[in-house]
SEGUFI-808656 format. One record per residue (C-alpha): residue in one letter; residue number from 1; x, y, z. Coordinates in nm, 2 decimals. Layout:
REM residues N
<loba A, baza NUM, c1 X, c2 Y, c3 Z> $
...
REM end
This chain:
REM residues 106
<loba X, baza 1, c1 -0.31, c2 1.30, c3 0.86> $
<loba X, baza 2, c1 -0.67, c2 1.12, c3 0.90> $
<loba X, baza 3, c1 -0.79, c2 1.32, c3 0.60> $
<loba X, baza 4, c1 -0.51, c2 1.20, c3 0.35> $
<loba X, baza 5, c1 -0.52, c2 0.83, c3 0.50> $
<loba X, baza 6, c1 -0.91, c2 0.83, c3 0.47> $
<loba X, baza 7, c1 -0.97, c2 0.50, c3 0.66> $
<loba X, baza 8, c1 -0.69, c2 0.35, c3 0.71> $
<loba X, baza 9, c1 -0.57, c2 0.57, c3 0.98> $
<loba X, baza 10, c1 -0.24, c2 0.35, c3 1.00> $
<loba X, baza 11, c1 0.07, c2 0.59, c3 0.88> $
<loba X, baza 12, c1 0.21, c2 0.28, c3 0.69> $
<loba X, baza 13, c1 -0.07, c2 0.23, c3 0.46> $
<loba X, baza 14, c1 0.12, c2 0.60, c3 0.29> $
<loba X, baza 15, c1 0.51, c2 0.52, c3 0.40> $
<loba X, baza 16, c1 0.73, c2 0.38, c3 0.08> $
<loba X, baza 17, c1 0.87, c2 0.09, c3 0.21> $
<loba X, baza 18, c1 0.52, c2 -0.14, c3 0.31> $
<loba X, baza 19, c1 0.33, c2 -0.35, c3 0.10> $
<loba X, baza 20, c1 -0.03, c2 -0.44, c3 0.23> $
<loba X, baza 21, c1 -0.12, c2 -0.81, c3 0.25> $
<loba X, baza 22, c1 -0.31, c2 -0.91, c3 -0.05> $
<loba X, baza 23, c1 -0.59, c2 -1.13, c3 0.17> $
<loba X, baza 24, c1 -0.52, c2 -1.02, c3 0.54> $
<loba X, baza 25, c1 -0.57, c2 -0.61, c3 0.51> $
<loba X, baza 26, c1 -0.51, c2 -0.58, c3 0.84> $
<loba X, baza 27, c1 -0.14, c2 -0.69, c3 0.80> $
<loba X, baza 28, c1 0.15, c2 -0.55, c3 0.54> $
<loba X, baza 29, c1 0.50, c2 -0.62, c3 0.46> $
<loba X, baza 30, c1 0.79, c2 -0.36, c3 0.55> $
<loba X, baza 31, c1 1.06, c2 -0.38, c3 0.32> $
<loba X, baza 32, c1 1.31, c2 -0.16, c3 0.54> $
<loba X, baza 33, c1 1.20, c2 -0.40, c3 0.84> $
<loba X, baza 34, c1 1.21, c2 -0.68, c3 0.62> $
<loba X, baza 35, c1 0.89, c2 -0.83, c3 0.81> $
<loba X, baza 36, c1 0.58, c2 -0.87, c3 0.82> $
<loba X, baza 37, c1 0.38, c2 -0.58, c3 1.09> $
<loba X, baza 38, c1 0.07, c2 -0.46, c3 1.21> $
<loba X, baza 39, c1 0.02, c2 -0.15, c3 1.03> $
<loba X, baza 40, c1 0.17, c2 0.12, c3 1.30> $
<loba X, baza 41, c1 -0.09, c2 0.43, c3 1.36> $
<loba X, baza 42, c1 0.22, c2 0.64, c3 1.47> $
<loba X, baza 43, c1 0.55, c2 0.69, c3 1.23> $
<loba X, baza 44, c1 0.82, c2 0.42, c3 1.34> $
<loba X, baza 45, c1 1.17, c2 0.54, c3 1.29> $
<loba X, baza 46, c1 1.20, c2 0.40, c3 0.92> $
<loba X, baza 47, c1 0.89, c2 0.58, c3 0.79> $
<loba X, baza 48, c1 0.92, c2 0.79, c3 0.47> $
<loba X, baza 49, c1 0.59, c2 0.91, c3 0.31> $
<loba X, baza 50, c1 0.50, c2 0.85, c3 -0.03> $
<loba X, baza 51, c1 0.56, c2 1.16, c3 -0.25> $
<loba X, baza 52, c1 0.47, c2 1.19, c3 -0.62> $
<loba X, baza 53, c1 0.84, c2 1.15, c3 -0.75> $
<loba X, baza 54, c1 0.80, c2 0.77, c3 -0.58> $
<loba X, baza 55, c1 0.48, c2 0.77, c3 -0.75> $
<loba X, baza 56, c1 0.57, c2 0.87, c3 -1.10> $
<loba X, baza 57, c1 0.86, c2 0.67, c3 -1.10> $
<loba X, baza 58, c1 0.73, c2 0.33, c3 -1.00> $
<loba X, baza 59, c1 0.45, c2 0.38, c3 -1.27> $
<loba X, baza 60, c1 0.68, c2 0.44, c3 -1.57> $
<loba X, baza 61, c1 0.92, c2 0.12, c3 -1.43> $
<loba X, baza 62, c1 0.65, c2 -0.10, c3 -1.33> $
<loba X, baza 63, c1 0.40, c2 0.03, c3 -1.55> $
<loba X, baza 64, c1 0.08, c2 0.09, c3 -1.30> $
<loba X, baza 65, c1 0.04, c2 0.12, c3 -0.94> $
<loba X, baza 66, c1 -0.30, c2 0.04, c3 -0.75> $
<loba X, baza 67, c1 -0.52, c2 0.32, c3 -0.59> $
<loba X, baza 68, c1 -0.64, c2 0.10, c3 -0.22> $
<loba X, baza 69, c1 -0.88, c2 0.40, c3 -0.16> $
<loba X, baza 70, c1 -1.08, c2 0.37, c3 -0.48> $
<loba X, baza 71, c1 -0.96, c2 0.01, c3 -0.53> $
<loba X, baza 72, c1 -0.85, c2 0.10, c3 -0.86> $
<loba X, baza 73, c1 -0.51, c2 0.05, c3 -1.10> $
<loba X, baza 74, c1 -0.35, c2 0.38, c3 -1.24> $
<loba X, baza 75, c1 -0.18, c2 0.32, c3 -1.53> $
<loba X, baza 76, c1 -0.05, c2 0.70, c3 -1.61> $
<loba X, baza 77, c1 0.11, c2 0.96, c3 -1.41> $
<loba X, baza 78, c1 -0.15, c2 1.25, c3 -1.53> $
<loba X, baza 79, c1 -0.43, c2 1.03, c3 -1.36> $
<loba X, baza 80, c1 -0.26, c2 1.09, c3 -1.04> $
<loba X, baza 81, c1 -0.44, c2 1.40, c3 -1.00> $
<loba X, baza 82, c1 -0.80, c2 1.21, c3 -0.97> $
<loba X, baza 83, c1 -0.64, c2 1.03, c3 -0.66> $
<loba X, baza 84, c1 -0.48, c2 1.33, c3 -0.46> $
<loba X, baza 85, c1 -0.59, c2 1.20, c3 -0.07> $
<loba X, baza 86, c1 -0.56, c2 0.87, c3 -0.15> $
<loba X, baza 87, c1 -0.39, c2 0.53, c3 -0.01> $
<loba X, baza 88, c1 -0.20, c2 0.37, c3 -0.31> $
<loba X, baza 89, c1 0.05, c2 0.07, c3 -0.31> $
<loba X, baza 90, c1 0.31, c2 -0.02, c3 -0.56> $
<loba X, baza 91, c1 0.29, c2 -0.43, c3 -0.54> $
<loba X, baza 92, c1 0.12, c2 -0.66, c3 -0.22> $
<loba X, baza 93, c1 0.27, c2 -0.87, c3 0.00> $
<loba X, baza 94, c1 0.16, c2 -1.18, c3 -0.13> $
<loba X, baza 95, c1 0.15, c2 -1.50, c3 0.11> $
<loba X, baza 96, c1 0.20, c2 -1.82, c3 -0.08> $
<loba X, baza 97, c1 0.04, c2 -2.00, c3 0.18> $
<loba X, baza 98, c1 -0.28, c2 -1.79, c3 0.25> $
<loba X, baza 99, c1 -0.49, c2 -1.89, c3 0.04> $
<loba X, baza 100, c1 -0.46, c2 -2.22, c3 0.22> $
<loba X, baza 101, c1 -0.53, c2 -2.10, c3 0.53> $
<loba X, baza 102, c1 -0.82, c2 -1.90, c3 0.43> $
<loba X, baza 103, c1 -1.17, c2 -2.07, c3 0.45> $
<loba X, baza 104, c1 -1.34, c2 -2.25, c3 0.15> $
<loba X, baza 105, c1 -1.64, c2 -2.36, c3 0.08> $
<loba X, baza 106, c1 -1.68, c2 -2.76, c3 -0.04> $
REM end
């Protein structure tokens, strides 16, 4: 499993149901759990791996999905090929109050 995660070594960075954390990577949000986690490095009893069909389907709904290994947007199903291996996400977990958390400069 290391060499389809790449490095993020966690099994939910490639599981359907988490979202990563748009500013804190080292945090996501399961959607079966309905919390926010720790990224597990071993398959909880709720994990279900991405497949292509997932894949596919959330890009013809939503209309792209976004590559986290190559940090990149795919906006067609043929251009899934370029980014077999990879870590992808279908939305982040955004935090409405991160941002004012996170340092700033004055």
């Amino acid at each position: 499993m290391e060499n389809s995660l790449g490095k993020h070594k966690k099994v939910c960075y490639i599981c359907v149901h988490f979202s990563p954390h748009d500013v804190y990577h080292d945090l996501g949000y399961c959607g079966e759990r309905g919390e926010l986690i720790v990224p597990f490095e071993v398959p909880c009893e709720d994990f279900k791996a991405v497949d292509a069909k997932d894949l596919c389907s959330t890009i013809q709904e939503r209309g792209w999905i976004y590559c986290l290994s190559c940090r990149k947007p795919i906006y067609h199903p043929d251009e899934l090929k370029d980014h077999v291996g990879c870590v992808y996400y279908q939305d982040p977990y955004t935090d409405s109050v991160a941002a004012e958390e996170s340092p700033t400069a004055d």
